[in-house]
N, C-alpha and C positions, 0 to 999 in steps of 0.2 A: 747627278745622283751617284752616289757611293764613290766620287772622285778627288782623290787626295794626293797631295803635290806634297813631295817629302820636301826635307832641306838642300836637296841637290839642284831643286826644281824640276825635278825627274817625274811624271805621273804614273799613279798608280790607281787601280780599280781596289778594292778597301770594302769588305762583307761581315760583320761580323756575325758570328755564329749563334742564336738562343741559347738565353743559361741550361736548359734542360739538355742542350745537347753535351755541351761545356763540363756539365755533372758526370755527363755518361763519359770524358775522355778526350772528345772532339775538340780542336783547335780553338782558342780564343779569335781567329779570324783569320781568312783566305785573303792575301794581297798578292796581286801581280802586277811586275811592272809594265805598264806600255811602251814605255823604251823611248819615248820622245817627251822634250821639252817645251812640244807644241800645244798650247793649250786644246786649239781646232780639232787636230789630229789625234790627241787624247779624248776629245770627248766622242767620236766619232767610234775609235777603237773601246771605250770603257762601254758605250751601249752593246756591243756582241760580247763582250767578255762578262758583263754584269748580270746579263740575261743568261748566257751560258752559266753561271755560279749558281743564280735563284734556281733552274732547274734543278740542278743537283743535289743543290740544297733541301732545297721542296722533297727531292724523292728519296733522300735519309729516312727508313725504319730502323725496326728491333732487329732487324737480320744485317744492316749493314756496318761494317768493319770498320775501323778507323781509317787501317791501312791500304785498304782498298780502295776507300773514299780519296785518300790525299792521290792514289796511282792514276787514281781516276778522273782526277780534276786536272793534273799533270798534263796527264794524254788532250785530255780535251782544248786546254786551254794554247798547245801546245798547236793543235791543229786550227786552233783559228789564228793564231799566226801567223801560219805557212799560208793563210787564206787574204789575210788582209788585204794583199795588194791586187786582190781579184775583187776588185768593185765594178760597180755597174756601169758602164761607160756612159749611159746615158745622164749620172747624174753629173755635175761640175762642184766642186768645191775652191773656193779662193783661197785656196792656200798650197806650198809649196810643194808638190808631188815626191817624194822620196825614190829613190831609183832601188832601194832594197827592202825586202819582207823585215817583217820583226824576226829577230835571232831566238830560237829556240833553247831555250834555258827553264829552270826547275822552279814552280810555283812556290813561293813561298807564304810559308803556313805559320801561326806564332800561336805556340802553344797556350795553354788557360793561365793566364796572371798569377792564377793563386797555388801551381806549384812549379816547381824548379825543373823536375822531372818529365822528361819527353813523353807525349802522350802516348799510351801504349794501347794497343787493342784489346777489348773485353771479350773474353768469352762470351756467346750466346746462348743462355741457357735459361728456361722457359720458370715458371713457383712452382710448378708442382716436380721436375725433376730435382729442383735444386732442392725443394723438400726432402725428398726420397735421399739423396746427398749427406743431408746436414743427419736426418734421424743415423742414417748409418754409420755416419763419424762421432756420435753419441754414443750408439750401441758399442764402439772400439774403447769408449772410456768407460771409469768405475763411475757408472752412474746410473741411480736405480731404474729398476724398468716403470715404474712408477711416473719418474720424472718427465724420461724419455716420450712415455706417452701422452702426458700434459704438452708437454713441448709439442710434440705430433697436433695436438687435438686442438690447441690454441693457435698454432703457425696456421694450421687448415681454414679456422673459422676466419682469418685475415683474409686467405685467399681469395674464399668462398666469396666474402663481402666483398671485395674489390673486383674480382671477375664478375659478380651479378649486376655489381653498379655501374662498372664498363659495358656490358650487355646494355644494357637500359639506355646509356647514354649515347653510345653507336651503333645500336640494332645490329652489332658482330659478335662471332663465337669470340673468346679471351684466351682460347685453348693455349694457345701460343702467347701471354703475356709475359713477358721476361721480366728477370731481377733486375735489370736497368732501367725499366720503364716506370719501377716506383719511384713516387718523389715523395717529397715531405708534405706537397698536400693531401696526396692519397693518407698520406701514417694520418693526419688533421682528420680528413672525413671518414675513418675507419673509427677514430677516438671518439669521436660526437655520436657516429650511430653505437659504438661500445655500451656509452653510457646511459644510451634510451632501452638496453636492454633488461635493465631490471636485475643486474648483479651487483653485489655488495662491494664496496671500494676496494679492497682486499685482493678482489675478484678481478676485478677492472685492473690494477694493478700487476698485479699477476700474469693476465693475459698480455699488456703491454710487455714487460719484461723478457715474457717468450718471445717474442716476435721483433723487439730489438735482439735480443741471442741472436736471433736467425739472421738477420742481414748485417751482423757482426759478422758473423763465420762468412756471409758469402764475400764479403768487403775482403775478406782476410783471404777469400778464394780467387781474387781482383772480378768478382762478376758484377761488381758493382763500384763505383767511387768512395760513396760515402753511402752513411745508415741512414735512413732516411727518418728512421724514428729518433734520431739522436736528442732530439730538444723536445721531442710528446712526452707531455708527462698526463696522469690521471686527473689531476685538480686537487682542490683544497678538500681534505681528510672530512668529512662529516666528523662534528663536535658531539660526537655521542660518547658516552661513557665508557670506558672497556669493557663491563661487566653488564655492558648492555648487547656485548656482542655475540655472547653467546650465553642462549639459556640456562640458568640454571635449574635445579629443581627444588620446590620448595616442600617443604617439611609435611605437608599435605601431600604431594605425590608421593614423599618416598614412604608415608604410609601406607597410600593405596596400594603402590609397587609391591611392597617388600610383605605387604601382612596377605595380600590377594591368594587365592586358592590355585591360582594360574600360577603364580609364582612358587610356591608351595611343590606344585606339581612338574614342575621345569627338570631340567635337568642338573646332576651336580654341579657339571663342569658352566654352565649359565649362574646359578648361586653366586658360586665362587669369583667367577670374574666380574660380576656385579660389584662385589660386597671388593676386591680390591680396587676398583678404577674408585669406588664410595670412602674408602679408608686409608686406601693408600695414595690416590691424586695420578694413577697411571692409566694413560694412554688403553684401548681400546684394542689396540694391536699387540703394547707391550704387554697385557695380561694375556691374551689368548696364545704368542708366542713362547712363553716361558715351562722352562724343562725342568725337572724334579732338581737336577742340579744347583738351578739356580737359585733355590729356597738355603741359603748360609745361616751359620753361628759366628757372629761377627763379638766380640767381647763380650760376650753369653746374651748375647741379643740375637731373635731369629732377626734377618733383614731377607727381600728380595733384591738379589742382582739382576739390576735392567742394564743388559749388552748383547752386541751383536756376535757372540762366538760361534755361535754354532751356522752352521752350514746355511739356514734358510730365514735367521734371525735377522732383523732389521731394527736399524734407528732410524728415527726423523733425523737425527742430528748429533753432534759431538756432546751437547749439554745434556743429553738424553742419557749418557752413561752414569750409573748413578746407583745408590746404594739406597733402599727404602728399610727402614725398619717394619716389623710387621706388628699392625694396635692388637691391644690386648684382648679387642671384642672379638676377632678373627679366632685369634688360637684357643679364647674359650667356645669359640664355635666348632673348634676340632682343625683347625687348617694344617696344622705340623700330622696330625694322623692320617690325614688325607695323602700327604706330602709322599709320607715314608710306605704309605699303599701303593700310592703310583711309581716308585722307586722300582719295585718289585717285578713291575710288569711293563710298564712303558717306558719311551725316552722322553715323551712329551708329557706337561704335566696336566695338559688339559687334550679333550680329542679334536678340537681345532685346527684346519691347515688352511694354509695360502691357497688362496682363490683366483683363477686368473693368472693372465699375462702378469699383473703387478703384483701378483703374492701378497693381494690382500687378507692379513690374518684376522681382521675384523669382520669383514663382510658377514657372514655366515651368523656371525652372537649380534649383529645389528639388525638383521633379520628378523632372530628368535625377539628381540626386545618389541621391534615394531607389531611383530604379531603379538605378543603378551601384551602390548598398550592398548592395540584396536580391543581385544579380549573383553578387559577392567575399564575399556569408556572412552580411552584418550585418543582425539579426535587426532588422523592425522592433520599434519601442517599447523596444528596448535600444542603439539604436547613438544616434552622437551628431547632432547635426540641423547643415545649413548654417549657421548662424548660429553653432555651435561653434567653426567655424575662424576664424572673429572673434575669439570669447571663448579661444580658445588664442593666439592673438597677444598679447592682453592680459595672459594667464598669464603669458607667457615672461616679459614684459618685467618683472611683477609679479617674479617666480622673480630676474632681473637686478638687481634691487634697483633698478631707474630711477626714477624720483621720478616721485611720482605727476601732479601740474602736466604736467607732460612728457606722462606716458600718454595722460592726457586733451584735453591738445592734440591728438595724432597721431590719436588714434581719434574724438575729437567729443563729448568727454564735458562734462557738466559739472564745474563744480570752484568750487566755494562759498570755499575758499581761497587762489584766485588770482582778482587782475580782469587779463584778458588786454587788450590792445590790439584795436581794430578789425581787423577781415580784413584780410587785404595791407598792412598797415603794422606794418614792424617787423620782418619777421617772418625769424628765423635758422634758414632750414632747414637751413645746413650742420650746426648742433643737433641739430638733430631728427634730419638721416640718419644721424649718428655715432652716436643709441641706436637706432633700425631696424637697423641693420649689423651689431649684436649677437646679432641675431636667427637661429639656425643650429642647422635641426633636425636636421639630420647623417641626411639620408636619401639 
Protein backbone atom coordinates (compact mmCIF):
# COMPACT_ATOMS: atom_id res chain seq x y z
CA UNK A 1 0.00 0.00 0.00
CA UNK A 2 0.95 3.37 -1.05
CA UNK A 3 4.18 1.70 -2.68
CA UNK A 4 5.61 2.86 -5.96
CA UNK A 5 8.51 1.88 -7.92
CA UNK A 6 9.75 4.74 -10.17
CA UNK A 7 11.60 4.06 -13.46
CA UNK A 8 14.86 3.53 -11.81
CA UNK A 9 13.41 0.72 -10.10
CA UNK A 10 14.08 2.90 -6.99
CA UNK A 11 11.12 2.50 -4.27
CA UNK A 12 9.23 4.98 -3.00
CA UNK A 13 6.35 5.51 -0.29
CA UNK A 14 3.73 7.77 -2.53
CA UNK A 15 0.58 9.75 -0.21
CA UNK A 16 -1.53 11.69 -2.03
CA UNK A 17 -2.91 14.63 -0.40
CA UNK A 18 -7.24 15.25 -0.33
CA UNK A 19 -8.52 18.00 -2.83
CA UNK A 20 -9.73 20.07 0.12
CA UNK A 21 -6.28 20.17 1.32
CA UNK A 22 -4.86 20.76 -2.40
CA UNK A 23 -7.42 23.86 -2.50
CA UNK A 24 -6.06 25.40 0.67
CA UNK A 25 -1.98 25.24 -0.96
CA UNK A 26 -0.98 21.92 0.29
CA UNK A 27 1.26 19.59 -1.91
CA UNK A 28 -0.36 17.50 -4.65
CA UNK A 29 1.57 14.58 -2.78
CA UNK A 30 4.35 13.54 -0.22
CA UNK A 31 6.97 10.93 -1.95
CA UNK A 32 9.98 9.53 -0.20
CA UNK A 33 12.48 7.63 -1.50
CA UNK A 34 13.32 4.24 0.32
CA UNK A 35 16.61 4.08 -1.15
CA UNK A 36 16.54 0.57 -2.13
CA UNK A 37 15.85 -1.48 -5.14
CA UNK A 38 14.75 -4.40 -2.83
CA UNK A 39 11.33 -4.99 -3.31
CA UNK A 40 11.34 -7.03 0.67
CA UNK A 41 13.12 -4.19 2.06
CA UNK A 42 11.01 -1.59 0.54
CA UNK A 43 7.95 -2.89 1.79
CA UNK A 44 9.26 -3.33 5.18
CA UNK A 45 10.60 0.32 5.24
CA UNK A 46 7.24 1.83 3.31
CA UNK A 47 4.96 0.40 6.44
CA UNK A 48 6.97 2.92 9.14
CA UNK A 49 7.25 5.63 6.61
CA UNK A 50 3.33 5.34 5.40
CA UNK A 51 2.03 5.21 8.90
CA UNK A 52 4.29 7.94 9.85
CA UNK A 53 2.79 10.35 6.78
CA UNK A 54 -1.11 9.25 7.66
CA UNK A 55 -0.45 10.62 11.00
CA UNK A 56 0.48 13.68 10.03
CA UNK A 57 -1.53 13.91 7.69
CA UNK A 58 -4.60 12.98 9.79
CA UNK A 59 -3.48 15.96 12.19
CA UNK A 60 -3.46 18.89 9.32
CA UNK A 61 -6.11 21.79 10.79
CA UNK A 62 -7.13 25.44 9.99
CA UNK A 63 -4.03 26.46 12.20
CA UNK A 64 -1.50 24.42 10.23
CA UNK A 65 1.05 26.07 7.88
CA UNK A 66 2.11 24.75 4.62
CA UNK A 67 5.67 25.34 5.62
CA UNK A 68 5.80 23.84 8.57
CA UNK A 69 3.90 20.89 7.54
CA UNK A 70 6.57 20.09 4.75
CA UNK A 71 9.58 20.96 7.83
CA UNK A 72 7.78 18.60 9.63
CA UNK A 73 7.52 15.74 7.64
CA UNK A 74 11.25 16.35 6.68
CA UNK A 75 12.29 15.91 10.40
CA UNK A 76 10.32 13.04 10.91
CA UNK A 77 10.76 11.06 7.99
CA UNK A 78 14.41 11.91 8.43
CA UNK A 79 14.53 10.25 11.79
CA UNK A 80 12.97 7.04 10.85
CA UNK A 81 15.88 6.63 8.73
CA UNK A 82 18.56 7.06 11.07
CA UNK A 83 16.13 4.22 12.77
CA UNK A 84 15.80 1.59 10.33
CA UNK A 85 18.64 -0.37 10.94
CA UNK A 86 17.44 -0.76 14.71
CA UNK A 87 15.08 -3.63 14.25
CA UNK A 88 14.05 -6.07 16.46
CA UNK A 89 16.60 -8.71 16.53
CA UNK A 90 14.27 -11.25 17.32
CA UNK A 91 12.49 -11.07 14.08
CA UNK A 92 14.51 -12.78 10.84
CA UNK A 93 13.91 -11.67 7.37
CA UNK A 94 15.32 -13.58 4.29
CA UNK A 95 16.80 -11.19 2.70
CA UNK A 96 20.10 -9.47 2.41
CA UNK A 97 20.89 -7.42 5.61
CA UNK A 98 22.56 -3.88 4.39
CA UNK A 99 25.43 -2.92 6.49
CA UNK A 100 24.22 1.05 6.34
CA UNK A 101 21.11 3.22 7.57
CA UNK A 102 19.23 4.94 4.73
CA UNK A 103 21.09 8.29 3.98
CA UNK A 104 19.30 11.34 5.10
CA UNK A 105 18.08 13.52 2.32
CA UNK A 106 14.94 16.16 1.81
CA UNK A 107 11.36 14.67 1.38
CA UNK A 108 10.13 15.33 -1.60
CA UNK A 109 6.91 17.11 -2.01
CA UNK A 110 5.14 17.76 -5.59
CA UNK A 111 3.31 20.71 -5.70
CA UNK A 112 -0.89 20.81 -6.92
CA UNK A 113 -0.83 19.81 -10.81
CA UNK A 114 -3.00 22.63 -11.43
CA UNK A 115 -0.58 25.45 -10.86
CA UNK A 116 2.93 26.12 -11.86
CA UNK A 117 3.69 28.18 -8.81
CA UNK A 118 5.24 26.70 -5.52
CA UNK A 119 2.87 26.25 -2.82
CA UNK A 120 3.02 29.01 -0.74
CA UNK A 121 1.61 29.43 2.97
CA UNK A 122 -1.85 30.99 3.59
CA UNK A 123 -2.34 33.27 6.15
CA UNK A 124 -4.60 32.04 8.96
CA UNK A 125 -7.28 34.16 9.35
CA UNK A 126 -10.73 33.26 11.04
CA UNK A 127 -14.81 35.02 8.74
CA UNK A 128 -15.39 37.14 11.13
CA UNK A 129 -11.84 39.11 11.29
CA UNK A 130 -11.33 38.76 7.68
CA UNK A 131 -14.75 40.51 7.68
CA UNK A 132 -13.87 43.46 9.78
CA UNK A 133 -10.78 43.43 7.01
CA UNK A 134 -12.75 43.62 3.84
CA UNK A 135 -15.55 46.40 5.28
CA UNK A 136 -12.44 48.44 6.07
CA UNK A 137 -10.82 48.26 2.77
CA UNK A 138 -14.23 49.32 1.44
CA UNK A 139 -14.68 52.11 3.75
CA UNK A 140 -10.84 53.37 2.05
CA UNK A 141 -12.77 53.54 -1.33
CA UNK A 142 -15.45 55.90 -2.93
CA UNK A 143 -18.07 53.71 -2.10
CA UNK A 144 -21.37 54.63 -0.51
CA UNK A 145 -21.98 53.79 3.15
CA UNK A 146 -25.01 52.36 1.88
CA UNK A 147 -23.29 49.77 0.14
CA UNK A 148 -20.67 49.10 2.42
CA UNK A 149 -23.42 48.19 4.82
CA UNK A 150 -25.29 45.65 2.55
CA UNK A 151 -22.00 44.29 1.95
CA UNK A 152 -21.45 44.04 6.01
CA UNK A 153 -25.14 42.69 6.48
CA UNK A 154 -25.09 40.07 3.60
CA UNK A 155 -21.22 38.75 4.26
CA UNK A 156 -22.52 38.36 8.07
CA UNK A 157 -25.89 36.46 7.27
CA UNK A 158 -23.32 33.76 5.19
CA UNK A 159 -21.27 33.43 8.10
CA UNK A 160 -24.05 33.19 10.59
CA UNK A 161 -25.44 30.27 8.29
CA UNK A 162 -22.44 28.33 7.92
CA UNK A 163 -21.14 28.60 11.63
CA UNK A 164 -24.71 27.54 12.94
CA UNK A 165 -24.71 24.56 10.47
CA UNK A 166 -21.09 23.67 11.42
CA UNK A 167 -22.34 23.84 15.12
CA UNK A 168 -25.08 21.43 14.35
CA UNK A 169 -22.95 19.09 12.48
CA UNK A 170 -19.91 18.78 15.05
CA UNK A 171 -21.56 19.75 18.37
CA UNK A 172 -18.14 22.55 18.28
CA UNK A 173 -18.09 26.37 18.74
CA UNK A 174 -16.99 27.79 14.71
CA UNK A 175 -15.43 30.77 16.56
CA UNK A 176 -12.28 29.98 14.78
CA UNK A 177 -13.67 28.94 11.19
CA UNK A 178 -11.22 30.27 8.75
CA UNK A 179 -11.39 31.68 4.97
CA UNK A 180 -9.71 28.35 3.91
CA UNK A 181 -12.12 26.05 5.32
CA UNK A 182 -14.78 27.26 2.91
CA UNK A 183 -15.31 25.25 0.00
CA UNK A 184 -17.76 25.25 -2.88
CA UNK A 185 -20.05 22.90 -1.01
CA UNK A 186 -20.52 25.19 1.82
CA UNK A 187 -21.20 28.48 -1.13
CA UNK A 188 -23.96 25.06 -2.56
CA UNK A 189 -25.79 24.55 0.95
CA UNK A 190 -25.70 28.31 1.93
CA UNK A 191 -27.53 28.84 -1.76
CA UNK A 192 -30.30 26.17 -1.06
CA UNK A 193 -31.05 27.40 2.38
CA UNK A 194 -30.77 31.16 0.70
CA UNK A 195 -33.58 30.37 -1.34
CA UNK A 196 -36.02 28.66 1.25
CA UNK A 197 -35.81 32.07 2.88
CA UNK A 198 -38.65 33.78 1.28
CA UNK A 199 -36.61 36.71 -0.56
CA UNK A 200 -37.26 37.78 -3.97
CA UNK A 201 -34.73 36.75 -6.81
CA UNK A 202 -33.14 40.09 -6.89
CA UNK A 203 -32.64 39.52 -3.38
CA UNK A 204 -31.14 36.26 -3.59
CA UNK A 205 -28.93 37.51 -6.22
CA UNK A 206 -27.83 40.17 -4.49
CA UNK A 207 -26.75 38.51 -1.49
CA UNK A 208 -24.74 36.06 -3.63
CA UNK A 209 -22.83 38.85 -5.29
CA UNK A 210 -21.76 40.19 -1.84
CA UNK A 211 -20.45 37.30 -0.58
CA UNK A 212 -18.48 36.29 -3.84
CA UNK A 213 -16.94 40.27 -3.33
CA UNK A 214 -15.86 38.95 -0.20
CA UNK A 215 -13.83 35.88 -0.99
CA UNK A 216 -12.72 37.71 -4.09
CA UNK A 217 -10.74 40.21 -1.93
CA UNK A 218 -9.58 37.69 0.51
CA UNK A 219 -8.31 35.32 -2.71
CA UNK A 220 -6.70 38.62 -3.69
CA UNK A 221 -5.40 38.67 0.17
CA UNK A 222 -3.87 34.93 -0.67
CA UNK A 223 -6.12 33.89 2.47
CA UNK A 224 -7.77 31.64 0.34
CA UNK A 225 -6.94 29.84 -3.16
CA UNK A 226 -9.76 30.28 -4.99
CA UNK A 227 -13.67 31.63 -4.37
CA UNK A 228 -15.49 29.20 -3.52
CA UNK A 229 -18.58 30.78 -4.85
CA UNK A 230 -17.23 31.13 -8.21
CA UNK A 231 -19.61 28.85 -10.14
CA UNK A 232 -23.11 29.59 -7.42
CA UNK A 233 -25.21 31.24 -9.16
CA UNK A 234 -29.22 32.00 -7.94
CA UNK A 235 -31.11 29.93 -10.66
CA UNK A 236 -33.42 30.38 -13.36
CA UNK A 237 -35.07 34.22 -13.00
CA UNK A 238 -38.87 33.64 -12.14
CA UNK A 239 -40.88 34.27 -15.55
CA UNK A 240 -42.99 37.09 -13.96
CA UNK A 241 -43.63 40.21 -15.67
CA UNK A 242 -41.39 43.49 -14.85
CA UNK A 243 -44.35 45.38 -13.88
CA UNK A 244 -45.23 42.62 -11.74
CA UNK A 245 -42.26 43.54 -9.58
CA UNK A 246 -43.18 46.22 -8.25
CA UNK A 247 -46.45 47.71 -7.28
CA UNK A 248 -47.86 50.19 -8.76
CA UNK A 249 -50.72 52.26 -7.69
CA UNK A 250 -53.94 52.31 -9.26
CA UNK A 251 -56.14 55.12 -10.11
CA UNK A 252 -58.36 54.27 -7.05
CA UNK A 253 -55.55 54.65 -4.63
CA UNK A 254 -54.29 57.77 -5.83
CA UNK A 255 -57.69 58.98 -5.32
CA UNK A 256 -58.01 57.86 -1.91
CA UNK A 257 -54.40 59.22 -1.44
CA UNK A 258 -54.24 62.50 -2.78
CA UNK A 259 -58.21 63.69 -2.25
CA UNK A 260 -58.02 62.12 1.76
CA UNK A 261 -58.15 64.85 4.67
CA UNK A 262 -54.93 63.18 6.14
CA UNK A 263 -53.35 64.22 3.05
CA UNK A 264 -54.82 67.53 2.79
CA UNK A 265 -53.53 68.06 6.35
CA UNK A 266 -49.76 66.66 5.75
CA UNK A 267 -47.18 68.66 5.46
CA UNK A 268 -45.95 70.94 2.27
CA UNK A 269 -42.67 69.54 1.94
CA UNK A 270 -44.86 65.56 1.96
CA UNK A 271 -47.28 67.30 -0.90
CA UNK A 272 -44.66 68.20 -2.96
CA UNK A 273 -42.40 65.18 -2.94
CA UNK A 274 -45.38 63.04 -3.53
CA UNK A 275 -46.73 64.97 -6.40
CA UNK A 276 -42.84 64.97 -8.04
CA UNK A 277 -41.93 61.02 -7.60
CA UNK A 278 -46.29 61.11 -9.31
CA UNK A 279 -45.15 63.45 -12.19
CA UNK A 280 -41.93 63.42 -12.52
CA UNK A 281 -40.84 59.44 -12.24
CA UNK A 282 -38.12 60.44 -9.32
CA UNK A 283 -36.76 58.47 -6.96
CA UNK A 284 -37.79 58.92 -3.29
CA UNK A 285 -34.47 60.14 -2.20
CA UNK A 286 -33.82 62.26 -5.37
CA UNK A 287 -37.01 64.34 -4.43
CA UNK A 288 -36.31 64.72 -0.77
CA UNK A 289 -32.56 65.62 -1.51
CA UNK A 290 -32.93 68.48 -3.82
CA UNK A 291 -31.96 72.16 -3.15
CA UNK A 292 -33.77 75.26 -4.32
CA UNK A 293 -30.75 75.50 -6.82
CA UNK A 294 -31.64 72.71 -8.41
CA UNK A 295 -35.06 73.79 -9.75
CA UNK A 296 -33.50 75.38 -13.62
CA UNK A 297 -34.69 77.37 -16.76
CA UNK A 298 -33.33 75.25 -19.17
CA UNK A 299 -34.79 76.77 -22.85
CA UNK A 300 -37.52 78.51 -20.95
CA UNK A 301 -38.47 75.24 -19.60
CA UNK A 302 -38.54 74.93 -15.71
CA UNK A 303 -36.66 71.42 -15.46
CA UNK A 304 -35.39 69.62 -12.14
CA UNK A 305 -31.66 68.71 -11.98
CA UNK A 306 -31.15 65.32 -10.48
CA UNK A 307 -27.07 65.17 -9.28
CA UNK A 308 -24.91 64.71 -6.87
CA UNK A 309 -23.19 68.19 -6.31
CA UNK A 310 -23.73 69.14 -3.32
CA UNK A 311 -21.94 67.94 -0.28
CA UNK A 312 -24.53 65.15 1.06
CA UNK A 313 -26.43 64.45 -2.26
CA UNK A 314 -26.37 61.00 -3.69
CA UNK A 315 -27.08 58.89 -6.96
CA UNK A 316 -28.10 55.29 -7.26
CA UNK A 317 -25.99 55.58 -10.31
CA UNK A 318 -24.33 57.40 -13.40
CA UNK A 319 -27.84 57.20 -15.44
CA UNK A 320 -29.49 58.75 -12.56
CA UNK A 321 -27.93 62.22 -13.63
CA UNK A 322 -30.46 63.73 -15.59
CA UNK A 323 -32.48 66.54 -16.50
CA UNK A 324 -36.50 66.30 -15.67
CA UNK A 325 -38.78 68.90 -17.03
CA UNK A 326 -41.40 70.09 -14.58
CA UNK A 327 -45.56 69.13 -15.95
CA UNK A 328 -47.64 71.68 -16.03
CA UNK A 329 -50.16 70.30 -13.29
CA UNK A 330 -47.21 71.08 -10.70
CA UNK A 331 -46.46 74.73 -11.55
CA UNK A 332 -50.25 75.40 -11.67
CA UNK A 333 -50.12 74.07 -8.25
CA UNK A 334 -47.60 76.82 -7.34
CA UNK A 335 -44.16 74.64 -7.42
CA UNK A 336 -41.85 77.59 -8.97
CA UNK A 337 -43.59 79.89 -5.92
CA UNK A 338 -42.72 77.45 -3.49
CA UNK A 339 -39.17 77.29 -5.08
CA UNK A 340 -38.33 80.98 -5.12
CA UNK A 341 -39.87 80.98 -1.04
CA UNK A 342 -37.37 78.53 -0.19
CA UNK A 343 -34.47 80.28 -2.01
CA UNK A 344 -34.86 83.00 0.46
CA UNK A 345 -34.39 81.00 3.58
CA UNK A 346 -32.98 77.58 3.13
CA UNK A 347 -30.27 75.73 1.30
CA UNK A 348 -32.43 72.72 1.11
CA UNK A 349 -35.52 72.69 -0.78
CA UNK A 350 -37.49 70.41 1.31
CA UNK A 351 -36.87 69.93 5.36
CA UNK A 352 -35.66 66.37 4.80
CA UNK A 353 -32.15 64.93 5.90
CA UNK A 354 -30.11 61.89 5.69
CA UNK A 355 -30.93 59.53 8.22
CA UNK A 356 -28.38 57.14 9.63
CA UNK A 357 -25.19 55.64 8.90
CA UNK A 358 -26.30 55.49 5.08
CA UNK A 359 -27.84 59.00 4.74
CA UNK A 360 -31.01 57.74 4.12
CA UNK A 361 -32.88 60.87 2.53
CA UNK A 362 -36.14 58.85 2.23
CA UNK A 363 -36.49 57.14 5.23
CA UNK A 364 -38.35 59.77 7.15
CA UNK A 365 -41.19 60.86 3.92
CA UNK A 366 -41.61 56.84 3.76
CA UNK A 367 -42.50 56.90 7.21
CA UNK A 368 -45.02 59.99 6.99
CA UNK A 369 -46.59 57.87 3.74
CA UNK A 370 -47.04 54.61 5.80
CA UNK A 371 -48.59 56.46 8.55
CA UNK A 372 -51.01 58.48 6.04
CA UNK A 373 -51.93 54.91 4.43
CA UNK A 374 -52.63 52.96 7.90
CA UNK A 375 -54.81 56.45 8.56
CA UNK A 376 -57.31 56.22 4.88
CA UNK A 377 -57.43 52.05 5.34
CA UNK A 378 -54.49 50.70 3.51
CA UNK A 379 -53.69 47.67 5.12
CA UNK A 380 -50.02 47.24 5.75
CA UNK A 381 -48.21 44.53 3.65
CA UNK A 382 -51.16 44.95 1.07
CA UNK A 383 -50.94 48.57 -0.10
CA UNK A 384 -48.46 49.91 -2.43
CA UNK A 385 -44.99 51.39 -1.01
CA UNK A 386 -43.52 55.07 -1.99
CA UNK A 387 -41.38 53.89 -4.49
CA UNK A 388 -44.80 52.87 -6.42
CA UNK A 389 -45.60 56.25 -7.36
CA UNK A 390 -42.32 56.28 -9.26
CA UNK A 391 -43.20 52.92 -10.79
CA UNK A 392 -46.83 54.27 -11.63
CA UNK A 393 -45.21 57.16 -13.52
CA UNK A 394 -43.33 54.63 -15.47
CA UNK A 395 -46.54 52.62 -16.18
CA UNK A 396 -48.46 55.47 -17.43
CA UNK A 397 -45.92 56.47 -19.80
CA UNK A 398 -45.33 52.55 -20.70
CA UNK A 399 -49.66 52.39 -21.08
CA UNK A 400 -48.84 55.84 -23.60
CA UNK A 401 -46.93 53.86 -25.76
CA UNK A 402 -43.68 56.52 -25.31
CA UNK A 403 -40.73 54.83 -26.50
CA UNK A 404 -38.80 53.32 -24.22
CA UNK A 405 -35.16 55.56 -24.84
CA UNK A 406 -37.37 58.35 -23.91
CA UNK A 407 -38.65 56.71 -20.46
CA UNK A 408 -35.46 55.94 -19.53
CA UNK A 409 -33.93 59.32 -20.07
CA UNK A 410 -36.80 61.13 -17.85
CA UNK A 411 -36.69 58.52 -15.00
CA UNK A 412 -32.61 57.66 -14.96
CA UNK A 413 -32.78 54.30 -16.37
CA UNK A 414 -30.51 52.57 -18.08
CA UNK A 415 -30.89 51.68 -21.82
CA UNK A 416 -28.44 49.16 -23.38
CA UNK A 417 -30.03 50.53 -26.68
CA UNK A 418 -29.27 53.93 -26.80
CA UNK A 419 -25.79 55.63 -26.20
CA UNK A 420 -26.98 58.93 -24.92
CA UNK A 421 -24.96 62.02 -25.09
CA UNK A 422 -23.03 63.45 -21.88
CA UNK A 423 -25.15 65.42 -19.17
CA UNK A 424 -26.10 68.84 -20.37
CA UNK A 425 -25.19 68.67 -23.86
CA UNK A 426 -27.68 68.17 -26.26
CA UNK A 427 -30.14 67.80 -24.33
CA UNK A 428 -34.10 68.53 -25.85
CA UNK A 429 -36.25 68.89 -23.05
CA UNK A 430 -38.79 70.59 -24.90
CA UNK A 431 -38.99 66.56 -25.85
CA UNK A 432 -39.17 65.35 -23.00
CA UNK A 433 -41.80 67.74 -21.46
CA UNK A 434 -44.28 67.02 -24.52
CA UNK A 435 -44.34 63.15 -23.25
CA UNK A 436 -44.37 64.30 -19.25
CA UNK A 437 -47.48 66.47 -20.38
CA UNK A 438 -49.34 63.29 -21.34
CA UNK A 439 -49.29 62.19 -18.16
CA UNK A 440 -53.08 62.79 -16.61
CA UNK A 441 -54.49 60.91 -13.83
CA UNK A 442 -57.77 62.66 -14.02
CA UNK A 443 -58.04 62.93 -10.19
Amino acid sequence: MYLYRAPNNVYFTRICLAKYLRDKGFPFDVKVSLLTRDRAEAVIRNIDVAGALKKIIKSIDHQTRINDFIRYVDEVINNLRAQFDAADPDITFNITQKPHSIPIRETKLSQHRETTSVAQAKPVIGLNEALSAFIISKQKSAIRPLSIKQLEQRTRHFIDTVSSKSILKTKLKTDDKCVHDITSADAMTYRDELLTQGRSYKSNKEYLAAIFQFFKWCQLMNYCNHNPFESVTVGQKPKAKPNQARDRWTHTELKRLLRSSSFKASTTDFKWVTRLMLYGGLRPSEACQLKPGDIKLIDGIHCISIDDSGAVQRLKNLNAKRYVPIHQHLLELGFIAFVEQRKTTHTQLFDYKPVGIIEDWSKTYCKQLAKLQTEIGMQANQRPTAYGLRHTFIDEMKQLDISEHIVAQIVGHANPNITFSRYGKDINVAALLKDIEKIDYQI
